[in-house]
C-alpha positions in Angstrom: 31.4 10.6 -3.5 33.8 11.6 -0.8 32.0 10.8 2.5 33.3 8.4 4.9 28.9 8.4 6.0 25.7 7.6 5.1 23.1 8.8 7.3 19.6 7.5 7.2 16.4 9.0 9.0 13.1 7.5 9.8 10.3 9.4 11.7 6.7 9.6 11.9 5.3 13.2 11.3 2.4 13.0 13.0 -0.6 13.4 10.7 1.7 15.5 8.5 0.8 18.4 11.1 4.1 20.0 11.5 6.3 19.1 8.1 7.4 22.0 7.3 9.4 22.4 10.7 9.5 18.9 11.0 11.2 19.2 7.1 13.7 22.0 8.4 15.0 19.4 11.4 15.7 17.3 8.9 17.3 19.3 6.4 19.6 20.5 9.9 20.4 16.4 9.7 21.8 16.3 6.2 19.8 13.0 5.7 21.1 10.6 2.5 18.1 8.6 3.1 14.6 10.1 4.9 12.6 7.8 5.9 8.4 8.7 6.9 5.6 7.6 8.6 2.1 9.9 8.2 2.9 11.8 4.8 -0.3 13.3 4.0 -1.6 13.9 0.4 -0.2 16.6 -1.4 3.0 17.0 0.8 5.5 14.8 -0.7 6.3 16.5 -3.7 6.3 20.7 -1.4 8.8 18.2 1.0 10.8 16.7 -1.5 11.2 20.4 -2.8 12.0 21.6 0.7 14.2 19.1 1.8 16.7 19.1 -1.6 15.4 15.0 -2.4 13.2 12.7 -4.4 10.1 11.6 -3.1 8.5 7.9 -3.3 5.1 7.2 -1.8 3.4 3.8 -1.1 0.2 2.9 -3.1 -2.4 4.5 -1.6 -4.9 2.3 0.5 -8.7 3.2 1.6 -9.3 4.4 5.1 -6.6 6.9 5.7 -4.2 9.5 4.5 -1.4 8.4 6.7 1.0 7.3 3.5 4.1 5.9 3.9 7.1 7.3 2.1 11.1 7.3 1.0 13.2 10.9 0.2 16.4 9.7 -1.5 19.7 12.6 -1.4 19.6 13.7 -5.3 23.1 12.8 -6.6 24.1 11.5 -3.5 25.4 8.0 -2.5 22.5 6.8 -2.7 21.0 5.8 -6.5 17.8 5.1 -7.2 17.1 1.7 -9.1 13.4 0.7 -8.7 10.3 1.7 -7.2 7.8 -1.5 -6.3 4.1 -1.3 -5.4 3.2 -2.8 -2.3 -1.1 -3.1 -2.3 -1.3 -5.9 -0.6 -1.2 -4.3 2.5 -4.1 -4.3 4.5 -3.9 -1.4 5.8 -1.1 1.4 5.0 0.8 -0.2 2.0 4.6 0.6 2.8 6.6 2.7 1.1 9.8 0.1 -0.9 12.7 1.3 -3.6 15.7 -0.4 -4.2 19.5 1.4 -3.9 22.6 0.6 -5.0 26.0 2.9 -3.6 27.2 5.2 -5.8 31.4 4.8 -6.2 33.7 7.4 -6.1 34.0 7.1 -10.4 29.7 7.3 -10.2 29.6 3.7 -11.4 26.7 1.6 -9.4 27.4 -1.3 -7.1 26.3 -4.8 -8.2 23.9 -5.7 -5.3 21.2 -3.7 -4.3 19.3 -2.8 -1.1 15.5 -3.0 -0.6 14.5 0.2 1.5 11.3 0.1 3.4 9.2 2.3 5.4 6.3 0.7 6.6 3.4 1.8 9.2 1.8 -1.1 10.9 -1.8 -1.2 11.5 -2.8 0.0 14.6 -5.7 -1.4 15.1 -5.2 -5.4 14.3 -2.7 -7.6 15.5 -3.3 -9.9 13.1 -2.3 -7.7 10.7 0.6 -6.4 11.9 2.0 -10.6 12.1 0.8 -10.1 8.2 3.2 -7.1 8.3 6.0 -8.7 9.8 5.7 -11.6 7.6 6.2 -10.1 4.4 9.2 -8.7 5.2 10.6 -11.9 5.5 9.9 -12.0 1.0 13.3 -9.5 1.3 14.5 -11.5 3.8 16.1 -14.5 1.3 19.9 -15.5 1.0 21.6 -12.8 -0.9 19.5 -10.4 -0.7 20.0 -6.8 1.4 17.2 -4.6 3.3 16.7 -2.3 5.3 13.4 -1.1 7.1 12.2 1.6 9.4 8.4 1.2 10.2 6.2 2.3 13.3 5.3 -1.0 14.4 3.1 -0.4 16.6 4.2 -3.4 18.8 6.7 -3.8 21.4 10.0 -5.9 21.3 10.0 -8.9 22.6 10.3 -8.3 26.8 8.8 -5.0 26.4 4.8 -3.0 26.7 2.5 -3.9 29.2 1.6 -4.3 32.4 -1.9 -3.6 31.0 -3.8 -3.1 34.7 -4.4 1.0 35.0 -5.8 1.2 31.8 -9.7 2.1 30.9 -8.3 3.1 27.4 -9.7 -0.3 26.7 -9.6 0.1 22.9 -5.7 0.9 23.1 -5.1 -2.7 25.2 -6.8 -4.7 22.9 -5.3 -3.0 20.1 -1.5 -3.5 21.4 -2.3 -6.9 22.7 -3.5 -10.3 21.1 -5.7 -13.0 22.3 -4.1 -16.4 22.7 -4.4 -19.9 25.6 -7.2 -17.9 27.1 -5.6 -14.5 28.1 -4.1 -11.4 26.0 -0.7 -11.2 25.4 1.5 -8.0 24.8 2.0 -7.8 20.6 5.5 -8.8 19.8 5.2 -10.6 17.4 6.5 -8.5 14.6 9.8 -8.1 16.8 9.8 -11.9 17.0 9.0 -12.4 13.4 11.9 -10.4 11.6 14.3 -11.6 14.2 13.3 -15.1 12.8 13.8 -13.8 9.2 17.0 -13.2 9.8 17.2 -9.5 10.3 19.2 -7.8 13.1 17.3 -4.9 14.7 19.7 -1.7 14.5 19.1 -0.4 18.3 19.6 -3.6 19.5 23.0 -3.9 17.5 24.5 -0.3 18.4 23.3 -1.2 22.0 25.1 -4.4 22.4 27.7 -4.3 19.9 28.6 -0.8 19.8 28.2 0.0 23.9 25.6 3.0 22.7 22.6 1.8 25.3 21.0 5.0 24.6 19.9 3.4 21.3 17.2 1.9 23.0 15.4 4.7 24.3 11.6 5.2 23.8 10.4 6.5 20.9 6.8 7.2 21.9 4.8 7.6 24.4 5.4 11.0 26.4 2.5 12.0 25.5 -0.9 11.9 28.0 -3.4 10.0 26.8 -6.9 9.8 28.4 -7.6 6.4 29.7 -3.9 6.2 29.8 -1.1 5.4 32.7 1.2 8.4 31.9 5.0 8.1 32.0 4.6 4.2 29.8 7.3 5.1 27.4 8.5 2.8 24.2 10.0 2.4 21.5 7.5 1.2 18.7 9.2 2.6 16.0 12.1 0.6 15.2 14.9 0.0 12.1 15.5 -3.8 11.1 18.3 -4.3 8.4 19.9 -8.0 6.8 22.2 -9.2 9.0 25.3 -9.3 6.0 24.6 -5.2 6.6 24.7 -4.7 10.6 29.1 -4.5 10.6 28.7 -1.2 8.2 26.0 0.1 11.2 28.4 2.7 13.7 25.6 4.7 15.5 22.2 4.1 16.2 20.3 7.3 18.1 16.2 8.2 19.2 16.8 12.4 18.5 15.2 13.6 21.6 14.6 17.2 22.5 11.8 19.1 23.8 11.4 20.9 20.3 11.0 17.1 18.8 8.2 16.2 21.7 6.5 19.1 20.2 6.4 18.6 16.8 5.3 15.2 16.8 4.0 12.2 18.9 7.0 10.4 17.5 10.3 10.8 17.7 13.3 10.7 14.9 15.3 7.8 14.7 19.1 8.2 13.1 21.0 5.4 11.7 25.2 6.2 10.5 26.7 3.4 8.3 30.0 3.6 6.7 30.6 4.1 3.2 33.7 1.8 2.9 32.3 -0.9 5.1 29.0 -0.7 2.6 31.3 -0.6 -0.2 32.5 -3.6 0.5 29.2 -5.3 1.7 27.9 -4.2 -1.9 30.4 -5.8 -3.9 30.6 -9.1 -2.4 29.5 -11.3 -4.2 26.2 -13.4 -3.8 24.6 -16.2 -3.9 20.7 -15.5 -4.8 18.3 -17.8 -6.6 17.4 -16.6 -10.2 14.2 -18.1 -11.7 14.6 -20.4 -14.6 13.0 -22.3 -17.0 13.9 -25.9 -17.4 12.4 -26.2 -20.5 14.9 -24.7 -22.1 17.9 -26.5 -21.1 20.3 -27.3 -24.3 19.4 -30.6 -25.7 22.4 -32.7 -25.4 24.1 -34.2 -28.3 23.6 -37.6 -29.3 26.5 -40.1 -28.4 28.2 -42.2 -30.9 25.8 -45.9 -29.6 23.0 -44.1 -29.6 23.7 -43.2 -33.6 24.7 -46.6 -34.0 
C-alpha cells in the first residue's frame, strides 16, 4: 500500500432512486471507504459489484427500506475485521464494521477503528438523543471511530427560525419540546461533542482554514409548507479526537448534477496514511473485561505454615 491517502465518502442516495449514477460519481471519487444513507433492498450487492467493494448492511428494522450501509476498497488500506449487529435501534439500525490499516508488508495494525453510518430518525427527537447516545459506547479511552450519519438535527447554533412554516409536521419533527416552548434539535451535535468526538467539518474549518467545510448539505430543495432557500448541513462526520491530526480535507461535493441526483449531498473526508499509521500503532490504554475469580492464589508464607 503505496498511497500517501485515504479517502472516505458518506452520502445519502435518496430512496436508492439514482444509484447507479449516484454509484458512477463515486467510482469517479476512488472512495477507500463509501459510506450510505437510503440503500434500498436488493441494491447492495449490484453496488458493491459496480463500485469494485464489499458491502455491509445494517440489520434490517420494520417500517422502512431506507438501510444503512458500509462499501470497504477490496485489497485496499482498508481491512476488514468485524461486522456488529446494531438492532437496538429504533428506527434505522446503523450500519458498524471495524478496520484496521493495512502496512506496506500487508500486515494489520494493532488498534482498530469502529466505522459507522447511521441514519437518525426523522421523525422523533427523542430518538435521535437515543442515537447520539450510543455512540458514546465507541466513544471510551482507547478506542477509535469514525461516523458519518444523516442526523437529521442541526449543530449546535444552527436550524430554525421556525415562523414561515405551515409544514407543521417538519417543525415538530426538527424541534423538541422543553421549559414550555420548542427548541431547535441539537442535541445529537451536543451529545458526541460531549463524548469526546471532534466533528470533521468543524476541524478542517477551524484548524485547517477550509470554511467551505461547513457548507449545507441539504435543503435546496422546495418543499411545500416550506421557507425556500433554509439550507443545512444535517449530515455530518464525527471521528475520536486521537484521529482528527490524520484529517487534511473535509469537503460537501456540490454540483448541479449532485442537486439532481439526490436531496443530499456527498460528503468527502482525506486522512493521511502516515499520520494514521502512526495513530494506529500507538499504543493504548483500553479496559479488558476480567474475571476476578480467577486470580492466582497466592502462596502460603512461611508463619502461616508454621
Amino acid at each position: 500500500m503505496n498511497a500517501s491517502t485515504i479517502t472516505a465518502l458518506n452520502w445519502n442516495v435518496e430512496k436508492g432512486i439514482n444509484w447507479e449514477e449516484a454509484a458512477a460519481w463515486v467510482q469517479q471519487q476512488a472512495p477507500d471507504i463509501l459510506f450510505q444513507q437510503e440503500v434500498q433492498p436488493g441494491q447492495l450487492d449490484a453496488q458493491a459489484e459496480r463500485l469494485v467493494m464489499d458491502g455491509y448492511i445494517a440489520v434490517h428494522r420494520p417500517g422502512s427500506n431506507n438501510d444503512n450501509g458500509i462499501f470497504l476498497k477490496r485489497g485496499g488500506p482498508l481491512a476488514f475485521v468485524e461486522e456488529y449487529e446494531q438492532s437496538w435501534a429504533p428506527w434505522h439500525a446503523p450500519a458498524n464494521i471495524a478496520v484496521k490499516l493495512r502496512d506496506d508488508d500487508g500486515t494489520l495494525s494493532p488498534r482498530q477503528i469502529s466505522c459507522v453510518s447511521g441514519h437518525a430518525c426523522y421523525w422523533s427527537p427523542e430518538h435521535r438523543l437515543t442515537e447520539a447516545k450510543w455512540c458514546s459506547t465507541l466513544a471510551k479511552p482507547g478506542w477509535l471511530a469514525v461516523h458519518f450519519w444523516d442526523w437529521n438535527s442541526y449543530r449546535t447554533g444552527e436550524g430554525g427560525p421556525w415562523d414561515g412554516y405551515t409544514d407543521h409536521a417538519f417543525v415538530a419533527n426538527r424541534t423538541y419540546h422543553e421549559a414550555g416552548r420548542r427548541h431547535t434539535d441539537d442535541r445529537p451535535d451536543r451529545e458526541l461533542l460531549a463524548a469526546g468526538y471532534v466533528e470533521m467539518a468543524r476541524h478542517a474549518a477551524q484548524r485547517l482554514d477550509q470554511t467551505d467545510a461547513l457548507n449545507a448539505s441539504s435543503g435546496y430543495r422546495d418543499h411545500p409548507g416550506r421557507p425556500p432557500g433554509r439550507r443545512y448541513c444535517i449530515d455530518r462526520g464525527y471521528l475520536s479526537a486521537e484521529l482528527s491530526p490524520a484529517l487534511t480535507r473535509f469537503t460537501v461535493c456540490d454540483t448541479p448534477d449532485l442537486r439532481r441526483l439526490s436531496d443530499h449531498l456527498p460528503l468527502r473526508a482525506e486522512f493521511d496514511v502516515a499520520e494514521l499509521r502512526t495513530i494506529l500503532h500507538r499504543p493504548a490504554a483500553t479496559y479488558q473485561p476480567h474475571d476476578n475469580r480467577r486470580a492466582p492464589v497466592p502462596e502460603p508464607t512461611a508463619s502461616a505454615t508454621a
